[in-house]
mmCIF entry with sequence, helices, sheets and N, C-alpha, C, O atoms, coordinates in Angstrom:
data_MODEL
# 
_entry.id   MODEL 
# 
_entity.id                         1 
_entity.type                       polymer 
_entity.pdbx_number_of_molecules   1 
# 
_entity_poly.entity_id                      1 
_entity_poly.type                           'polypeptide(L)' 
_entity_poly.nstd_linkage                   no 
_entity_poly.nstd_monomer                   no 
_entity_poly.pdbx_seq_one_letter_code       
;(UNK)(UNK)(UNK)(UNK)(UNK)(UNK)(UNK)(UNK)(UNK)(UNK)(UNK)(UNK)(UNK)(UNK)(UNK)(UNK)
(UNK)(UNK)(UNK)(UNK)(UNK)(UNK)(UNK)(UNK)(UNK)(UNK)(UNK)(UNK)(UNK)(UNK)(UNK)(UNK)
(UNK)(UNK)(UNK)(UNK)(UNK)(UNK)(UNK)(UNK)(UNK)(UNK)(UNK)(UNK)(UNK)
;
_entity_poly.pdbx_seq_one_letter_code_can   XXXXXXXXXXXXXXXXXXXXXXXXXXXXXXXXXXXXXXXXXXXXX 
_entity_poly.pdbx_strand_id                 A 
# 
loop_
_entity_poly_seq.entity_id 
_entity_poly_seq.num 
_entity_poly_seq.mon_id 
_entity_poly_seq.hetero 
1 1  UNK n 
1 2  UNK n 
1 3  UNK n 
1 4  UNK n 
1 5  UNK n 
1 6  UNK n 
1 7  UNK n 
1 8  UNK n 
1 9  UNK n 
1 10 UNK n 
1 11 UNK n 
1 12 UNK n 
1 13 UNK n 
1 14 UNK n 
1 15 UNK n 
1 16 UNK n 
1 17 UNK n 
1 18 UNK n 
1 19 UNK n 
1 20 UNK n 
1 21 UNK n 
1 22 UNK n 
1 23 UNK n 
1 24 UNK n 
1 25 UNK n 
1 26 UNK n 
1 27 UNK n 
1 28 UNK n 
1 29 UNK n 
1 30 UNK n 
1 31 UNK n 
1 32 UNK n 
1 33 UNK n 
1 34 UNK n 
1 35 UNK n 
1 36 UNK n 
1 37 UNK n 
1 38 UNK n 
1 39 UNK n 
1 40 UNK n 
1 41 UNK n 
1 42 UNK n 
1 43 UNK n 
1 44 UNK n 
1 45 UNK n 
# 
_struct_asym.id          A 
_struct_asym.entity_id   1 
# 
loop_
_struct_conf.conf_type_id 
_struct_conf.id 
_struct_conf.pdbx_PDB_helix_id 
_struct_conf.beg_label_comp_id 
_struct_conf.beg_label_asym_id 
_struct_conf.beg_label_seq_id 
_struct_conf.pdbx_beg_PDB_ins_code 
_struct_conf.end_label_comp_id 
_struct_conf.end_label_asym_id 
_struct_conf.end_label_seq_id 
_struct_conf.pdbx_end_PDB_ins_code 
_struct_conf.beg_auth_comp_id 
_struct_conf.beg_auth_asym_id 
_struct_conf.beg_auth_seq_id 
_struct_conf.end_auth_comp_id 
_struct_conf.end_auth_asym_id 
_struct_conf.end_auth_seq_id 
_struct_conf.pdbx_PDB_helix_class 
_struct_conf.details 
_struct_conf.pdbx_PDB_helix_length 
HELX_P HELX_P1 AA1 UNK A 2  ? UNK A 20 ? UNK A 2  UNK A 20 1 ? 19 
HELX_P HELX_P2 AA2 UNK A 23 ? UNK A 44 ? UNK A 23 UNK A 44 1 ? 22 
# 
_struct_conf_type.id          HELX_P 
_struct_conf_type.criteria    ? 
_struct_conf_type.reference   ? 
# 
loop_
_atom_site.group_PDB 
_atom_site.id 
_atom_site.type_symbol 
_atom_site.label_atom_id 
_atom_site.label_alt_id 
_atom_site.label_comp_id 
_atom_site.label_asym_id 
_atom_site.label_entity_id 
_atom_site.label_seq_id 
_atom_site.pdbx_PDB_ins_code 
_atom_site.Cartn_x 
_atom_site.Cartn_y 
_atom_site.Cartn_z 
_atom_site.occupancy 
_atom_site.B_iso_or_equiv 
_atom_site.pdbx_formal_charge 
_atom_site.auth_seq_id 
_atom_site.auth_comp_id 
_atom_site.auth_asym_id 
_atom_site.auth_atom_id 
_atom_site.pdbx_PDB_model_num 
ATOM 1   N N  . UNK A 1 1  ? -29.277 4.672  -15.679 1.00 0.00 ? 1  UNK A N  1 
ATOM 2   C CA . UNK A 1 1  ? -28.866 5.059  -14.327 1.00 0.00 ? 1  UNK A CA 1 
ATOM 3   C C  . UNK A 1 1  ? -28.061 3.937  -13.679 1.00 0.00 ? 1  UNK A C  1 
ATOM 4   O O  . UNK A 1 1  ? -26.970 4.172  -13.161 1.00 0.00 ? 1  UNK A O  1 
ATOM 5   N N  . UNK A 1 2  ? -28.527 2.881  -13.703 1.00 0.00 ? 2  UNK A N  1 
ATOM 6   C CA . UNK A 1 2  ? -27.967 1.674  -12.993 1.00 0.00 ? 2  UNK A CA 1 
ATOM 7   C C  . UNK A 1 2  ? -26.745 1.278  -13.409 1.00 0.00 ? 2  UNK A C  1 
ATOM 8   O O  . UNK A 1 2  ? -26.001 0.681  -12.632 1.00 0.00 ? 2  UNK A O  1 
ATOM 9   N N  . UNK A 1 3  ? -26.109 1.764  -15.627 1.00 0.00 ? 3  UNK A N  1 
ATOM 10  C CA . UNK A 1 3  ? -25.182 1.125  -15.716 1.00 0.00 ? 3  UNK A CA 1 
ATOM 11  C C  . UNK A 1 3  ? -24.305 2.287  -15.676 1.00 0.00 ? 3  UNK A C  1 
ATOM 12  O O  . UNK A 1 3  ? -23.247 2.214  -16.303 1.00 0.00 ? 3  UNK A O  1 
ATOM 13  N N  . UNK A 1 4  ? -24.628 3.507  -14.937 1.00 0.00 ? 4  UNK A N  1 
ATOM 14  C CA . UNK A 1 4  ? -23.735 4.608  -15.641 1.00 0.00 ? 4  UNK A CA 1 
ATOM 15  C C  . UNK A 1 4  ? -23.346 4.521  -13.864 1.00 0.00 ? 4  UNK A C  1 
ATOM 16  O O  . UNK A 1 4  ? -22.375 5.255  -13.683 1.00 0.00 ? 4  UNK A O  1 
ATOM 17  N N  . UNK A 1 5  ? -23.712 3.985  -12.775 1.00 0.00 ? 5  UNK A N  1 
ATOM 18  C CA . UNK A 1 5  ? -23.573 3.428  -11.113 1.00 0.00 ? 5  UNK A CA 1 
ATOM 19  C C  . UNK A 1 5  ? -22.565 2.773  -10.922 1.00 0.00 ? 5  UNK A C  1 
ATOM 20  O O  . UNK A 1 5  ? -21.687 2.948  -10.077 1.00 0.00 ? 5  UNK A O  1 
ATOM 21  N N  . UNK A 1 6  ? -22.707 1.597  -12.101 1.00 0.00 ? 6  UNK A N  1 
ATOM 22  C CA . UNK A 1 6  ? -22.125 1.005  -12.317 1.00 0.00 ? 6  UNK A CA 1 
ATOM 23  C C  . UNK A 1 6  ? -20.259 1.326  -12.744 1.00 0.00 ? 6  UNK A C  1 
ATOM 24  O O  . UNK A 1 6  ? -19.141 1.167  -12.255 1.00 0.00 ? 6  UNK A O  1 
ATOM 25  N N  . UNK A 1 7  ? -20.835 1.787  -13.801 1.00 0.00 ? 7  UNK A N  1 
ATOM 26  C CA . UNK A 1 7  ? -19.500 2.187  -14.539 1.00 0.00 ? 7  UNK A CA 1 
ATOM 27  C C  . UNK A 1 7  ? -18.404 3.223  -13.181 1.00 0.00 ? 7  UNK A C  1 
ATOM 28  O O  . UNK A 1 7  ? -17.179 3.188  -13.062 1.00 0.00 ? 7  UNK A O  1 
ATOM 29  N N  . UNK A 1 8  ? -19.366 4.004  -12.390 1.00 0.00 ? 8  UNK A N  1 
ATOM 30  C CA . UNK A 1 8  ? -18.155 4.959  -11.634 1.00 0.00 ? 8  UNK A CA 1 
ATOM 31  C C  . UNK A 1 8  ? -17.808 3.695  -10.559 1.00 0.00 ? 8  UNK A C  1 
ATOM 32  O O  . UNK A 1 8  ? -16.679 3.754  -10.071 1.00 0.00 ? 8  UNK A O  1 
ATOM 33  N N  . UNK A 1 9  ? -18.770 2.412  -10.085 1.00 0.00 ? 9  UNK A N  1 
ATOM 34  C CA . UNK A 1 9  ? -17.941 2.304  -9.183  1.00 0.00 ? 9  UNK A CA 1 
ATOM 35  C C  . UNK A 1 9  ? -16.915 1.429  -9.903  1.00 0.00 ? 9  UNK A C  1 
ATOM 36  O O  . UNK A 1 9  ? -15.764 1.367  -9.471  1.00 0.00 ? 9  UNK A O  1 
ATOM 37  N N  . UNK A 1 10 ? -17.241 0.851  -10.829 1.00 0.00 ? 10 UNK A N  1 
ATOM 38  C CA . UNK A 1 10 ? -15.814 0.177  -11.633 1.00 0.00 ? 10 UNK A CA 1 
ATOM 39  C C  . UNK A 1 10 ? -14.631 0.895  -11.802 1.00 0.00 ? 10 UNK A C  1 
ATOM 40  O O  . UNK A 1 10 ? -13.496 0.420  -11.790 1.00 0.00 ? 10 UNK A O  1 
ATOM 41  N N  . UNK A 1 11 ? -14.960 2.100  -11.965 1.00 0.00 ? 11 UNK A N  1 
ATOM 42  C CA . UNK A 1 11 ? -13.968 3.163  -11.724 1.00 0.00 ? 11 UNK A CA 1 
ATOM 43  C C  . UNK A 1 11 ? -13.301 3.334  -10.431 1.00 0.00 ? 11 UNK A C  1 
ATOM 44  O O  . UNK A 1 11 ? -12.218 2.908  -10.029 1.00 0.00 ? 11 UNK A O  1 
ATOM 45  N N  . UNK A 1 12 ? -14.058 3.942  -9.962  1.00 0.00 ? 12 UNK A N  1 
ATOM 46  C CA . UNK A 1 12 ? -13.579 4.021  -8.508  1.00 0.00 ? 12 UNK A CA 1 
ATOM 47  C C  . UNK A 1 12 ? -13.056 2.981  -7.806  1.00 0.00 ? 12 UNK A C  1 
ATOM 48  O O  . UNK A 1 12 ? -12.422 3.350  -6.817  1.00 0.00 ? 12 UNK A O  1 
ATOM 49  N N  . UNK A 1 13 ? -13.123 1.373  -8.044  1.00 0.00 ? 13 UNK A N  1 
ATOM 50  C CA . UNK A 1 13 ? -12.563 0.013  -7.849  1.00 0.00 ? 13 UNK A CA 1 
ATOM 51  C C  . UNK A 1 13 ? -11.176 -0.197 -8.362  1.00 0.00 ? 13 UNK A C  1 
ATOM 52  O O  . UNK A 1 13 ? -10.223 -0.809 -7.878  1.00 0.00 ? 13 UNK A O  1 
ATOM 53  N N  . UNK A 1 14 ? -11.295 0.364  -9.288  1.00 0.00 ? 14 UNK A N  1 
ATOM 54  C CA . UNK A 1 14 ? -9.809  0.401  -10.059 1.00 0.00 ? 14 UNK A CA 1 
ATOM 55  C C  . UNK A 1 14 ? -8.909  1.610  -9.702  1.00 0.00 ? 14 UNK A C  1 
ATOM 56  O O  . UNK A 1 14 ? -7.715  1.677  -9.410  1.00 0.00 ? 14 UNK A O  1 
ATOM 57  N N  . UNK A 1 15 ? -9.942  2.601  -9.831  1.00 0.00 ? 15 UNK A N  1 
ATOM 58  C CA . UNK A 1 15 ? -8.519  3.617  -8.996  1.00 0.00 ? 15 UNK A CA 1 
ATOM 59  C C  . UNK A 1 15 ? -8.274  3.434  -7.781  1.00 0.00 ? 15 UNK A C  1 
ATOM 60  O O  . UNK A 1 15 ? -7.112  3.711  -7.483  1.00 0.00 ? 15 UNK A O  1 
ATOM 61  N N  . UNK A 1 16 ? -9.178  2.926  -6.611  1.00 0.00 ? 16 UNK A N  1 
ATOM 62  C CA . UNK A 1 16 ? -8.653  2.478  -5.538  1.00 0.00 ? 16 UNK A CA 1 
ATOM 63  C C  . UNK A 1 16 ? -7.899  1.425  -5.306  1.00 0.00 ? 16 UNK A C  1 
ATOM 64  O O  . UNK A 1 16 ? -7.418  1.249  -4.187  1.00 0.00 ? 16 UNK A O  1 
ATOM 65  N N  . UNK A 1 17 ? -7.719  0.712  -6.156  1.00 0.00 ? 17 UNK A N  1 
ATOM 66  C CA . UNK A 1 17 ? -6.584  -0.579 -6.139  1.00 0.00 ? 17 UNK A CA 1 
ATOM 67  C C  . UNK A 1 17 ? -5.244  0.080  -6.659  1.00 0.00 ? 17 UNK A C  1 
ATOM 68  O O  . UNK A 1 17 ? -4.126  -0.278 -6.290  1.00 0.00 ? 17 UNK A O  1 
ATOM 69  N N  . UNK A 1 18 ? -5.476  0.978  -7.463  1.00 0.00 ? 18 UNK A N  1 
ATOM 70  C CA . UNK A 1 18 ? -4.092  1.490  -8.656  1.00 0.00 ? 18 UNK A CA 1 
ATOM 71  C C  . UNK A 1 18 ? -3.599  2.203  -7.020  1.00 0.00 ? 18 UNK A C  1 
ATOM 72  O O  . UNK A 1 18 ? -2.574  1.971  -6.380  1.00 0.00 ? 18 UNK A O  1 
ATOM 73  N N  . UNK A 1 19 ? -4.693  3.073  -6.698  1.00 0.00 ? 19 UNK A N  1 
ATOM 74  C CA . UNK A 1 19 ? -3.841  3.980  -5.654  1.00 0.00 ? 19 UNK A CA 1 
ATOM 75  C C  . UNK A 1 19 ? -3.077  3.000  -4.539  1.00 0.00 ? 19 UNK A C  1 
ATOM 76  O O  . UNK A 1 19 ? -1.859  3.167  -4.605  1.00 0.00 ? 19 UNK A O  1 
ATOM 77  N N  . UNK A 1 20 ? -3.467  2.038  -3.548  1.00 0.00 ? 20 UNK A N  1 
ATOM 78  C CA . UNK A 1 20 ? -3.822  1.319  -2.464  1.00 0.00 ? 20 UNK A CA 1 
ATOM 79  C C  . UNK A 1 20 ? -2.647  0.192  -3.053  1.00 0.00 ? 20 UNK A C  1 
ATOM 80  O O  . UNK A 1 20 ? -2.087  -0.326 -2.087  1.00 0.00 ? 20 UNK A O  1 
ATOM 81  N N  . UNK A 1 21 ? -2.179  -0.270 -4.221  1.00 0.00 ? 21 UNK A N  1 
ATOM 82  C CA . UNK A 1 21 ? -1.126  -1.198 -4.289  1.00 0.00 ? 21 UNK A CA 1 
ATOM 83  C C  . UNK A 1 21 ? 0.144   -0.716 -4.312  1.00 0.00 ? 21 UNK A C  1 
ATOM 84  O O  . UNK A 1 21 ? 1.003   -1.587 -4.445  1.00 0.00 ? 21 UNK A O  1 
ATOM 85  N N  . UNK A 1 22 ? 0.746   1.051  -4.173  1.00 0.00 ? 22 UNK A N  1 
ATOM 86  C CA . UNK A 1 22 ? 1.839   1.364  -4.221  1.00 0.00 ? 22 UNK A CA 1 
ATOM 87  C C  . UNK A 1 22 ? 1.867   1.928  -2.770  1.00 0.00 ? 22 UNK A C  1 
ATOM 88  O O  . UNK A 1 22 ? 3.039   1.999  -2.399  1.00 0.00 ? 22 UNK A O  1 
ATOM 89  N N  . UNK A 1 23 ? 0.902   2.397  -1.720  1.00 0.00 ? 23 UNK A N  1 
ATOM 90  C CA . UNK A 1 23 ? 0.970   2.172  -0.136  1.00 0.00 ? 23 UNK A CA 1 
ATOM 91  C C  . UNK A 1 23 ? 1.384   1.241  0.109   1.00 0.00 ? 23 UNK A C  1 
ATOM 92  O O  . UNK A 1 23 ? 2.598   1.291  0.310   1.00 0.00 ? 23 UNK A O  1 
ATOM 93  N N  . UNK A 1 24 ? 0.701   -0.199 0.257   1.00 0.00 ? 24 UNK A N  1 
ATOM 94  C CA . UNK A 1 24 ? 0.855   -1.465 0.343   1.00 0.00 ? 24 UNK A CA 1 
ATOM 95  C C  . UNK A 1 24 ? 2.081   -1.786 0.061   1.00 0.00 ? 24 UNK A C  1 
ATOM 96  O O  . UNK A 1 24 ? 2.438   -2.759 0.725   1.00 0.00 ? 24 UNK A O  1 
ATOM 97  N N  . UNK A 1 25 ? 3.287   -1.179 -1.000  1.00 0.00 ? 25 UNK A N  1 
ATOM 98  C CA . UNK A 1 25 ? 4.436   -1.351 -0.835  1.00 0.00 ? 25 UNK A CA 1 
ATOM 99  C C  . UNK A 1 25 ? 4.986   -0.802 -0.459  1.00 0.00 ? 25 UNK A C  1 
ATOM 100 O O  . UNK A 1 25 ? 6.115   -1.270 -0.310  1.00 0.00 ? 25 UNK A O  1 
ATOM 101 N N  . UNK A 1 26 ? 4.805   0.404  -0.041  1.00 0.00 ? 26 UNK A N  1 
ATOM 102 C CA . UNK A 1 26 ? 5.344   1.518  0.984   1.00 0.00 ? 26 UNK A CA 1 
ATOM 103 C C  . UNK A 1 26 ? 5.512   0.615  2.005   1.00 0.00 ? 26 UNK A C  1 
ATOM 104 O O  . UNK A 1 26 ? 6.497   -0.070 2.281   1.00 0.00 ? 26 UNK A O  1 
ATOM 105 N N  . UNK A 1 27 ? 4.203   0.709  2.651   1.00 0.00 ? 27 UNK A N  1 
ATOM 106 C CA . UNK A 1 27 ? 4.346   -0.108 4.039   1.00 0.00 ? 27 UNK A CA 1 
ATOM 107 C C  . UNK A 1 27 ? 5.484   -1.444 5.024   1.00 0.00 ? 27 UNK A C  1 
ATOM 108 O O  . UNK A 1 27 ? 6.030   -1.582 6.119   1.00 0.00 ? 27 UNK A O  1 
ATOM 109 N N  . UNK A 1 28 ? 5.277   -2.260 3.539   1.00 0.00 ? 28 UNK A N  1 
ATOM 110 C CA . UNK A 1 28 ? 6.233   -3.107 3.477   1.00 0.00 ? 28 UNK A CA 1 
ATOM 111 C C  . UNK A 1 28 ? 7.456   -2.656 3.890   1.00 0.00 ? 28 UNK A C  1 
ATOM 112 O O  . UNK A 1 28 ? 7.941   -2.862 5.003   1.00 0.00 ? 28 UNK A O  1 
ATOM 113 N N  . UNK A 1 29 ? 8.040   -1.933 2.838   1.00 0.00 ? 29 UNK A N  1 
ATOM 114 C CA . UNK A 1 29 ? 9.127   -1.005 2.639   1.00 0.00 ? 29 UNK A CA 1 
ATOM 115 C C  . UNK A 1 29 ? 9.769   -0.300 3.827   1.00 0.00 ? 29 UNK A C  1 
ATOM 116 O O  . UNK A 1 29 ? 10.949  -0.192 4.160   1.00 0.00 ? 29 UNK A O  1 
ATOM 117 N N  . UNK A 1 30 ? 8.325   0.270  4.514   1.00 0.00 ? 30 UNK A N  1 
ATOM 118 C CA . UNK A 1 30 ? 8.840   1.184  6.194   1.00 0.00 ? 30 UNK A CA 1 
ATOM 119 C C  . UNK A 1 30 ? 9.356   -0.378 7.064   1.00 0.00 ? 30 UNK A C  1 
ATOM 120 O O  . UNK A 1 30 ? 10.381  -0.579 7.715   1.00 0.00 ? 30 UNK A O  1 
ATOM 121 N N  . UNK A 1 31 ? 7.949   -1.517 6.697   1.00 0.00 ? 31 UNK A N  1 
ATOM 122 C CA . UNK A 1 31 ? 8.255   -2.410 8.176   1.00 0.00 ? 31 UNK A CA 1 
ATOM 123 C C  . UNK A 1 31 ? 9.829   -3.200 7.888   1.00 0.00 ? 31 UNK A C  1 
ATOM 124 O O  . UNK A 1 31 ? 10.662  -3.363 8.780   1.00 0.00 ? 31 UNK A O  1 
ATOM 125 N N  . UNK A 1 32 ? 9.942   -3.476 6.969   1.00 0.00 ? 32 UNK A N  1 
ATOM 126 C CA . UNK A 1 32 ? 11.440  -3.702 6.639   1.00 0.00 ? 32 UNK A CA 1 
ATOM 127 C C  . UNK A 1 32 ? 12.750  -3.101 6.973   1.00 0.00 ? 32 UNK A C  1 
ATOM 128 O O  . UNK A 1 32 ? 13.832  -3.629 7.230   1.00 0.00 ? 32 UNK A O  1 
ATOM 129 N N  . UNK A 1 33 ? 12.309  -1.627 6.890   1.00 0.00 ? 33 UNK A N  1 
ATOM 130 C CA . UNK A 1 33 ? 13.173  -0.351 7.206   1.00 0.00 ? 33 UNK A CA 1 
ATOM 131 C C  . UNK A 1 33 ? 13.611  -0.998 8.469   1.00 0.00 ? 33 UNK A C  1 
ATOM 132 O O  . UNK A 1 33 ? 14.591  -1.731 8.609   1.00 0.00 ? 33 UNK A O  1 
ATOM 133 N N  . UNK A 1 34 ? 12.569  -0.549 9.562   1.00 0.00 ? 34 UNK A N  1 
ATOM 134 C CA . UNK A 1 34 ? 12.677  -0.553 11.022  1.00 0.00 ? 34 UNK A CA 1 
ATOM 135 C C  . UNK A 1 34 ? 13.307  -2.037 11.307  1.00 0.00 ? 34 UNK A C  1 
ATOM 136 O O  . UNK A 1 34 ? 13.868  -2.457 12.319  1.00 0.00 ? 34 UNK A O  1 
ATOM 137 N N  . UNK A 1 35 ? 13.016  -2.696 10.045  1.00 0.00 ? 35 UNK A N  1 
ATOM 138 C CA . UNK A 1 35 ? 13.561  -4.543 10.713  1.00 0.00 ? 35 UNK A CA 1 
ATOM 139 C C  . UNK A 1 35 ? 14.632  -4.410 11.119  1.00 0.00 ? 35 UNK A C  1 
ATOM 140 O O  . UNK A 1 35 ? 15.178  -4.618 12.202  1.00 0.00 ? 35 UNK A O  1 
ATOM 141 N N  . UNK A 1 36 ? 15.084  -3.853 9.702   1.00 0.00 ? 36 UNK A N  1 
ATOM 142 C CA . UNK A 1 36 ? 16.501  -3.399 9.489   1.00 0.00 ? 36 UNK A CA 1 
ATOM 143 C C  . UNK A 1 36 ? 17.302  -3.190 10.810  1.00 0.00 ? 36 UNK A C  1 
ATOM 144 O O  . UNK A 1 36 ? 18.024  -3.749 11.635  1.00 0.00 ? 36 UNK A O  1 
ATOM 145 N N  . UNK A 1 37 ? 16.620  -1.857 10.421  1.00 0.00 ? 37 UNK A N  1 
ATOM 146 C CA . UNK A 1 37 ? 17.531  -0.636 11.535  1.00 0.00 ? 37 UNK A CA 1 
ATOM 147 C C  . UNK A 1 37 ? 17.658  -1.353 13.533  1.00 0.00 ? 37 UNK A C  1 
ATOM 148 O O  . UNK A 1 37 ? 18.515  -1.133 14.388  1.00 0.00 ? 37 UNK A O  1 
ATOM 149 N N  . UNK A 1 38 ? 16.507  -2.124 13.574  1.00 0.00 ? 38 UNK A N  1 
ATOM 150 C CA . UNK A 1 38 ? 16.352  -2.921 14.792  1.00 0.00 ? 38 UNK A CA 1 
ATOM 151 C C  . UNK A 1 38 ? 17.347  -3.872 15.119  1.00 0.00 ? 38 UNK A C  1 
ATOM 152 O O  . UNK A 1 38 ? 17.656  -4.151 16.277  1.00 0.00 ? 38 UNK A O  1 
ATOM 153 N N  . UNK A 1 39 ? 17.950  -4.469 13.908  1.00 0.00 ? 39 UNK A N  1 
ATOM 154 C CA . UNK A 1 39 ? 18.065  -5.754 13.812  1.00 0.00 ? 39 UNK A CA 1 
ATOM 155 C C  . UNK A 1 39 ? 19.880  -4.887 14.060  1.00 0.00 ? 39 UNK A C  1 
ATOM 156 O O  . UNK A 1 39 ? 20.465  -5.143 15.113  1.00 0.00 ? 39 UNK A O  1 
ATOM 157 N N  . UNK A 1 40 ? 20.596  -3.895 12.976  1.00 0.00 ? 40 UNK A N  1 
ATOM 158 C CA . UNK A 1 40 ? 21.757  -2.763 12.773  1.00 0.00 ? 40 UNK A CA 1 
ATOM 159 C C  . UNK A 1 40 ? 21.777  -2.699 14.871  1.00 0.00 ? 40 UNK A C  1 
ATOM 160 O O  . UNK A 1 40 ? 22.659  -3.120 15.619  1.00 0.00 ? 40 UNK A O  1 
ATOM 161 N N  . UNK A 1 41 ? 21.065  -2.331 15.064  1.00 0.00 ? 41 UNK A N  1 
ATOM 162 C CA . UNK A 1 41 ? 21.329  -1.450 16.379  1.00 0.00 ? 41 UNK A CA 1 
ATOM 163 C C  . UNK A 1 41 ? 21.619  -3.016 17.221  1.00 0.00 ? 41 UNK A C  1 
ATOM 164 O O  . UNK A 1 41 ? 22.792  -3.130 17.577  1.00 0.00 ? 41 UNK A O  1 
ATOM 165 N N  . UNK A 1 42 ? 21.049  -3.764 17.443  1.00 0.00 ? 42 UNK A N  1 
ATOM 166 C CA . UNK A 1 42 ? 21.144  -4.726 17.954  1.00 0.00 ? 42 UNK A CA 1 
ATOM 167 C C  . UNK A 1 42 ? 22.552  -5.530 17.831  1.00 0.00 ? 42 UNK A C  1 
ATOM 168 O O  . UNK A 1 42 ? 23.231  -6.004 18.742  1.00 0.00 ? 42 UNK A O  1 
ATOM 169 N N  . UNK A 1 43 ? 22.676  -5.535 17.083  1.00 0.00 ? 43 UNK A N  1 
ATOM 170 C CA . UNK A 1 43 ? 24.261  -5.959 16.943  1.00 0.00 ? 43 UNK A CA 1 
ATOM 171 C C  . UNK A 1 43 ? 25.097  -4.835 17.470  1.00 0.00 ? 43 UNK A C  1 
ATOM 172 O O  . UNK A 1 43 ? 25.855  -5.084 18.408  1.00 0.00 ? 43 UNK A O  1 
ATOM 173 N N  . UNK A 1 44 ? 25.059  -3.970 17.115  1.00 0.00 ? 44 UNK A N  1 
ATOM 174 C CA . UNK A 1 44 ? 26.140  -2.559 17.797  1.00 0.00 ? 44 UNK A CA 1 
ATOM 175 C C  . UNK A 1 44 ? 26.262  -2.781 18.832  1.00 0.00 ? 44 UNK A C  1 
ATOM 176 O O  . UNK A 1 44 ? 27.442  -3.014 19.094  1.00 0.00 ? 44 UNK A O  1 
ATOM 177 N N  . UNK A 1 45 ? 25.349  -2.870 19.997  1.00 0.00 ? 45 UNK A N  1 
ATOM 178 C CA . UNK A 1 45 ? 25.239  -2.708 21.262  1.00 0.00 ? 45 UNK A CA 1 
ATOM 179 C C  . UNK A 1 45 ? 25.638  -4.044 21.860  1.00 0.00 ? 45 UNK A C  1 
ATOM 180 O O  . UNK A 1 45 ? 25.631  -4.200 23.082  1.00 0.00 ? 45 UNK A O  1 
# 
């Protein structure tokens, strides 16, 4: 019982990192976007 507890949350540790490290570059990705686009508009005006 304890190692088969074990084993899903090792599982579940790893798929939550596999999932949670390609958000994590999403995120990046959006706050960069907006740097961007902040930084684009700012000069225009």
């Amino acid at each position: 019982m304890k190692t088969r507890l074990g084993d899903v949350c090792d599982k579940t540790g790893r798929t939550g990192a596999a999932i949670a490290a390609p958000i994590i570059h999403v995120r990046w990705y959006i706050i960069l976007g907006v740097v961007f686009m902040n930084t684009k508009i700012a000069f225009n005006f």
